[in-house]
C-alpha positions in Angstrom: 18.4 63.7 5.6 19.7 66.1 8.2 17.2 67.6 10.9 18.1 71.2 11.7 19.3 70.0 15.5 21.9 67.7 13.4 23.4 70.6 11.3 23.0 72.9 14.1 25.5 70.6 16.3 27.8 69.9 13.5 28.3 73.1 12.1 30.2 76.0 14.3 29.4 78.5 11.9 25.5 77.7 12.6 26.3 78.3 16.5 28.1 81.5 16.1 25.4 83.6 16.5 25.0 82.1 19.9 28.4 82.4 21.6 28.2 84.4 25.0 24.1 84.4 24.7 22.0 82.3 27.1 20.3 79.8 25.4 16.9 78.0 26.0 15.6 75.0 24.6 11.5 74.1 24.0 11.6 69.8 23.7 10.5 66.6 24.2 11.5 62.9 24.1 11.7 63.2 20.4 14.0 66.0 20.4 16.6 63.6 19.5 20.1 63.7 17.7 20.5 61.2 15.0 22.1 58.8 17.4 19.3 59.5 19.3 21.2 61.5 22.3 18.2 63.8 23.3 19.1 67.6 22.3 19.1 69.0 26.1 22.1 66.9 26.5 23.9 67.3 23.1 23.6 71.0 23.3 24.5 71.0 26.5 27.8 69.4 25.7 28.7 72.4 23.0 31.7 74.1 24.6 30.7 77.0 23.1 26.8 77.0 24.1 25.9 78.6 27.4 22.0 76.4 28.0 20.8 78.2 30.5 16.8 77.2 30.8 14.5 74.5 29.0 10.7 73.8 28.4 8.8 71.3 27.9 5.2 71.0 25.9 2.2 69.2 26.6 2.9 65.6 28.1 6.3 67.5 29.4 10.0 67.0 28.5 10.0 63.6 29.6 6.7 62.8 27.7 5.7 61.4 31.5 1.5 62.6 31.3 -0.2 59.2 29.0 -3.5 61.4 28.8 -4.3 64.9 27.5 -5.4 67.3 29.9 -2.3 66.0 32.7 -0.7 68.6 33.4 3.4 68.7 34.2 5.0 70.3 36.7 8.5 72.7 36.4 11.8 71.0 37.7 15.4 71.6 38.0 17.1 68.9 35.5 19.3 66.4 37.5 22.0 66.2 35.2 22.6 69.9 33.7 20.9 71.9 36.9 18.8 74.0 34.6 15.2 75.3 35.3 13.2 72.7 33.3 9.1 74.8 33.0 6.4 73.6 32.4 4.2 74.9 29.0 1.6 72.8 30.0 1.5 73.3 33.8 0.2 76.2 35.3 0.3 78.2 32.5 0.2 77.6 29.0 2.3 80.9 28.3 5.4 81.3 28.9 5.8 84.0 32.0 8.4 87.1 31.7 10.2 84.9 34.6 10.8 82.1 32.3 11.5 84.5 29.5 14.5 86.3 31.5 16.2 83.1 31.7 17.4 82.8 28.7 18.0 85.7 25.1 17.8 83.2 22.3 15.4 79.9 22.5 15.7 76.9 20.3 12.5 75.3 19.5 13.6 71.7 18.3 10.3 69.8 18.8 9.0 66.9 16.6 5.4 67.7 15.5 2.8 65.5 13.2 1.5 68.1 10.9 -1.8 68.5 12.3 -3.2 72.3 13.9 -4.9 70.3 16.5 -0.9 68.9 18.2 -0.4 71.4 20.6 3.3 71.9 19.8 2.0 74.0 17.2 0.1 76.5 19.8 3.6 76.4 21.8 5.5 77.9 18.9 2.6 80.4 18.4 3.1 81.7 22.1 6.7 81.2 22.7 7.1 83.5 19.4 4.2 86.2 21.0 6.2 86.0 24.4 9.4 86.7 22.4 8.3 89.9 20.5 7.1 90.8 23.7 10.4 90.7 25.9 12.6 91.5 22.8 13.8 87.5 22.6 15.2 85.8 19.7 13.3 82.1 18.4 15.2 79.7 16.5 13.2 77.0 15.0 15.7 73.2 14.5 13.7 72.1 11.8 12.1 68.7 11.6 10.1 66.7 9.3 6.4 67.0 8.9 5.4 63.1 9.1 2.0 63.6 7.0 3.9 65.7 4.5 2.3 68.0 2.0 -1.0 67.4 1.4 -4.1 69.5 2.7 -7.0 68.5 4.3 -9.6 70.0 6.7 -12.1 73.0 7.5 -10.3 76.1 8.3 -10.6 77.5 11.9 -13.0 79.8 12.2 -12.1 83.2 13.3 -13.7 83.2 17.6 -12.7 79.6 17.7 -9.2 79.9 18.9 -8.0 77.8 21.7 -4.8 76.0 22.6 -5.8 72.9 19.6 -6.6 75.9 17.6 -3.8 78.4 17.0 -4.9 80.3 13.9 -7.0 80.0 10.7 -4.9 76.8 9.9 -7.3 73.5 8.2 -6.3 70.0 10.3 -3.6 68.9 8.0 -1.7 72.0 7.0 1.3 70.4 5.3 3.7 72.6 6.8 7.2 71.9 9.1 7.1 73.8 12.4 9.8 76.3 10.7 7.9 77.0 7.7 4.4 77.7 10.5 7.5 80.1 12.3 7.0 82.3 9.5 3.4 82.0 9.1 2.9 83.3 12.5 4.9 85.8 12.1 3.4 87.1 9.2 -0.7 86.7 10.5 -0.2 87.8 13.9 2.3 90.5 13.2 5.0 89.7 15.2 7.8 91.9 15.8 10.7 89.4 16.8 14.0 87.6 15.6 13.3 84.8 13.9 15.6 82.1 11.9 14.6 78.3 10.6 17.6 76.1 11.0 16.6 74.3 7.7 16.7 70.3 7.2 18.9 69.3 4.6 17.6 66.7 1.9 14.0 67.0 3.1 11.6 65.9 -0.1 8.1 65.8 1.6 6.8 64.5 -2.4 8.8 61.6 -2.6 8.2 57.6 -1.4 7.9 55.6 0.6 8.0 58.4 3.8 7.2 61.5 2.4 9.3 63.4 4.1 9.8 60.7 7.0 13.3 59.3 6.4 11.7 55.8 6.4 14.9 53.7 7.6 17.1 56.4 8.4 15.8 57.3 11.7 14.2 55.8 14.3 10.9 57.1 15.6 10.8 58.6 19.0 7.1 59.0 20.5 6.9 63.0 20.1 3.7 62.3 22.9 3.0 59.1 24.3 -0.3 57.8 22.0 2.3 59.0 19.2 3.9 55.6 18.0 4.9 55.5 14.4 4.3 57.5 11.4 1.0 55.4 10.4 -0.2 57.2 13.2 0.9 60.5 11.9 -0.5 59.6 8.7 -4.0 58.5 10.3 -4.1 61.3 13.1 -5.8 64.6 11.3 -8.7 62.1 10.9 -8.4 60.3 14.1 -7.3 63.2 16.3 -11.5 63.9 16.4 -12.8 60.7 18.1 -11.5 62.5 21.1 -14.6 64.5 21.0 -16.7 61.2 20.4 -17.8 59.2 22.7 -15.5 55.9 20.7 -13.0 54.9 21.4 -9.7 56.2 19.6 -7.7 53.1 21.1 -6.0 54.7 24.0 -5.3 51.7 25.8 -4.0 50.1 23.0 -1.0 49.3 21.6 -2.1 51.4 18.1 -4.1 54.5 19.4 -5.4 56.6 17.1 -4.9 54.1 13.9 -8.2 52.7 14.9 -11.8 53.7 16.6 -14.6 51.2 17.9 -17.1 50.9 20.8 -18.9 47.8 22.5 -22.0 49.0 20.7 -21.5 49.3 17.1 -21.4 46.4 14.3 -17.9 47.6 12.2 -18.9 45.4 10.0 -22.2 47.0 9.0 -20.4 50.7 9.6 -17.8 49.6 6.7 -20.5 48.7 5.0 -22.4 52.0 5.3 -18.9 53.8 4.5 -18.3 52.2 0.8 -21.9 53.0 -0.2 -22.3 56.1 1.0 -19.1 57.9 -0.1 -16.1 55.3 -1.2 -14.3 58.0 -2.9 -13.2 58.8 0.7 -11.6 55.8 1.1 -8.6 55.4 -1.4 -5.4 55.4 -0.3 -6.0 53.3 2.4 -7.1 49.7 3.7 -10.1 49.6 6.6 -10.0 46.6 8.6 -12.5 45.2 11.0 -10.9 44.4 14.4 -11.4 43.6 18.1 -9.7 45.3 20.8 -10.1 46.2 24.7 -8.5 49.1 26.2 -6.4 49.0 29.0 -7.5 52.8 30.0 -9.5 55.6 28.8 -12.7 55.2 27.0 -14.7 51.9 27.3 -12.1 50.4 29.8 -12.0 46.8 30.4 -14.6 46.4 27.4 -14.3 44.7 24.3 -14.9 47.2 21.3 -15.6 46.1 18.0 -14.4 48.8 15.3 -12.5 49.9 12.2 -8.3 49.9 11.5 -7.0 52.6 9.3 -3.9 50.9 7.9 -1.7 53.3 5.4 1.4 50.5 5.9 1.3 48.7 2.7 -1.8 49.9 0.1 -1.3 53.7 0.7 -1.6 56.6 -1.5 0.1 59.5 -0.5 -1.6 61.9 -3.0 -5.0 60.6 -2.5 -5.5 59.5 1.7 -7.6 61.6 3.1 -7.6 60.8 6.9 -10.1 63.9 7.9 -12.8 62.4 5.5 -12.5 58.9 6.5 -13.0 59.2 10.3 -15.3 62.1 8.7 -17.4 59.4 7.0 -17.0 57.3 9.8 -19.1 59.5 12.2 -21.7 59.8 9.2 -21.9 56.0 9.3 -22.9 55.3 12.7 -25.5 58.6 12.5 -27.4 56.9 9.7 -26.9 53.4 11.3 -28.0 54.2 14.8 -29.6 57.5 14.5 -30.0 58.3 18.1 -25.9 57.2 19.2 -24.4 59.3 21.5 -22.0 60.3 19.5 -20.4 63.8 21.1 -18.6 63.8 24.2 -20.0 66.9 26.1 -16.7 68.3 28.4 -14.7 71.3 28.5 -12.1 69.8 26.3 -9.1 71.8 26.6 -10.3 74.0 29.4 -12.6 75.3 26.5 -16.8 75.6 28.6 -19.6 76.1 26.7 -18.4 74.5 22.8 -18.5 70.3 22.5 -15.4 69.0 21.8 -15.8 67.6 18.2 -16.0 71.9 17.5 -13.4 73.0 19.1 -11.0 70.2 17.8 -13.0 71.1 14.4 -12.7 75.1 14.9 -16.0 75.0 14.2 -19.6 73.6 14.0 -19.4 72.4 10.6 -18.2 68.9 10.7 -20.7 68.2 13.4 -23.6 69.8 11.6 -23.3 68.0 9.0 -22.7 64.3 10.6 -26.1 65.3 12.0 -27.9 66.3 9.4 -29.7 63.6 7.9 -30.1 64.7 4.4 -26.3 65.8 4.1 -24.1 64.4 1.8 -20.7 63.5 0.8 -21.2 66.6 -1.4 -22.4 68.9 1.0 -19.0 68.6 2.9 -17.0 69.0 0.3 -18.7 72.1 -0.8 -17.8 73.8 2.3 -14.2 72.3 2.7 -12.7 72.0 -0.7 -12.8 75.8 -0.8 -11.0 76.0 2.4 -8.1 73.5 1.7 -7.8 75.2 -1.6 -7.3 79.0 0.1 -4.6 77.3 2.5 -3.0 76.1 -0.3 -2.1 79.1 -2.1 -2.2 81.2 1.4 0.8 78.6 3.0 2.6 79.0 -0.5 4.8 82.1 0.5 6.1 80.1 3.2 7.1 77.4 1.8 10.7 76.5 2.5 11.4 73.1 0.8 
């Protein structure tokens, strides 16, 4: 398999189009070659590429901010004396200071399939910035670790924020090229736009799914992202931020797992196979005991739940959402009165509890808290949802 920064350096043709034009790049750690040289530095080296500015996401270029919500500051890179800003700073937008820097910006940034990863609200405002200021985006594609497969309630229009770029569901099963398009097509977006496309990219087929599963090496993309059974586990996961469990941050496998000193996993597995074990195939839940380093329930030992999609997994069937979905349902009928929701302004966002705003919405919450809801009652208001995306994302569709 060939990520789009590969062909992009190997083929002059592919460059042309850049010769005597400033050029930008959005990245992080994981903006890597396939001998792992990071891309600042291999396009850099092009003779005939004139880099000229870079930016870096959430967590920064460097992937130096552990938590969300740590913000990165702008710098001049030591070894190529360009302007390195901050997306994740002081502003979240680019300004039309950053955007004079530079006439064509490549966008080569690892992202794990899910709306909530704020790479994907990056792309979303570097591509409003660029129809704005007359700027050309080029998108170096990558893989989409969770491939294909749908899952999720669809944002709900008023729910926007930066973990909620669009009427997208959690897992959207699209590359960040292929969302390029679907941007531009939403919002209406009057700007240049071109995908350098992967070559031998099959998101259907094993073992990966797209993930070129001993072909190349995993770089973090953000520092609690460590392999692709995160990536596979995440869209479910990625919602115990707005809970008060843990999510194992801390850990050496955050966001594969969730626990808290006060709960019996045990009895929660329990309470997840009888009340809705069609939610769990694809997949093997273990019981485990862990203590995080940092983060939620520091220093304590937490007794909780691993989602393992290693060995036992189902591509076709997993469905992560559901399982940490079903999760949160467990404990509610468990231990009815658990303080469940973290109340904070969760991305900057006051006045919404987190679970919503990662959910775009109040309906995942409602009906964890309803106590005569059932498996059911979710699916009735989230099947139709993942079934709309799916013929909606069909147009743009590029492998």
């Amino acid at each position: 398999m060939k990520f789009g920064l590969d062909r992009l350096l190997a083929d002059p043709a592919l460059r042309a189009p850049l010769t005597g034009r400033r050029v930008a790049l959005v990245a992080h750690p994981a903006s890597v070659t396939e001998d792992l040289t990071h891309a600042l530095d291999a396009l850099s080296a092009c003779p005939d590429l004139n880099v000229t500015a870079a930016f870096g996401p959430q967590h920064g270029m460097r992937g130096d901010k552990q938590d969300n919500m740590m913000e990165s500051p702008d710098f001049n890179d030591p070894v190529h004396g360009v302007p390195v800003f901050s997306l994740y700073g002081e502003v979240r937008r680019p300004t039309g200071q950053m955007m004079s820097t530079f006439d064509v910006v490549l966008i080569d940034l690892q992202d794990l399939g899910c709306r909530i990863y704020t790479f994907v609200t990056t792309l979303l405002y570097m591509l409003e910035a660029a129809a704005a200021q007359g700027k050309e985006v080029w998108v170096l594609d990558r893989p989409n670790p969770a491939g294909r497969p749908v899952e999720g309630l669809t944002l709900i229009p008023g729910w926007e924020s930066f973990v909620g770029a669009g009427a997208i569901p959690m897992r959207h099963g699209l590359t960040l090229g292929e969302l390029g398009h679907w941007f531009i097509k939403t919002f209406d977006l009057k700007v240049a736009y071109r995908v350098i496309e992967m070559e031998g990219y099959h998101p259907d087929q094993g073992p990966g799914y797209g993930w070129p599963l001993g072909e190349r090496t995993w770089v973090n993309p953000s520092p609690n992202a460590p392999n692709l059974w995160m990536a596979r586990a995440y869209p479910g996961t990625v919602m115990l931020e707005g809970a008060t469990l843990s999510e194992g941050r801390g850990t050496t496998r955050p966001l594969e797992l969730f626990g808290a000193p006060d709960i019996d996993a045990r009895a929660v597995l329990a309470q997840m196979r009888a009340f809705a074990p069609q939610w769990l195939e694809g997949c093997v839940l273990r019981e485990i005991w862990f203590e995080p380093t940092f983060h939620k329930h520091v220093g304590k030992q937490c007794n909780g739940v691993q989602i393992h999609t290693e060995t036992g997994y189902d591509h076709a069937v997993f469905r992560p959402w559901r399982v940490q979905a079903l999760a949160f349902k467990a404990i509610r009928r468990l231990y009815p009165d658990y303080d469940l929701w973290r109340d904070f302004p969760y991305e900057y966002e006051f006045g919404k509890l987190a679970i919503d705003v990662i959910n775009g919405g109040p309906g995942l919450r409602e009906w964890v808290d309803d106590p005569a809801s059932t498996p059911a009652d979710l699916d009735a208001i989230t099947v139709p949802d993942e079934q709309a995306w799916l013929e909606a994302r069909r147009p743009y569709l590029i492998y």
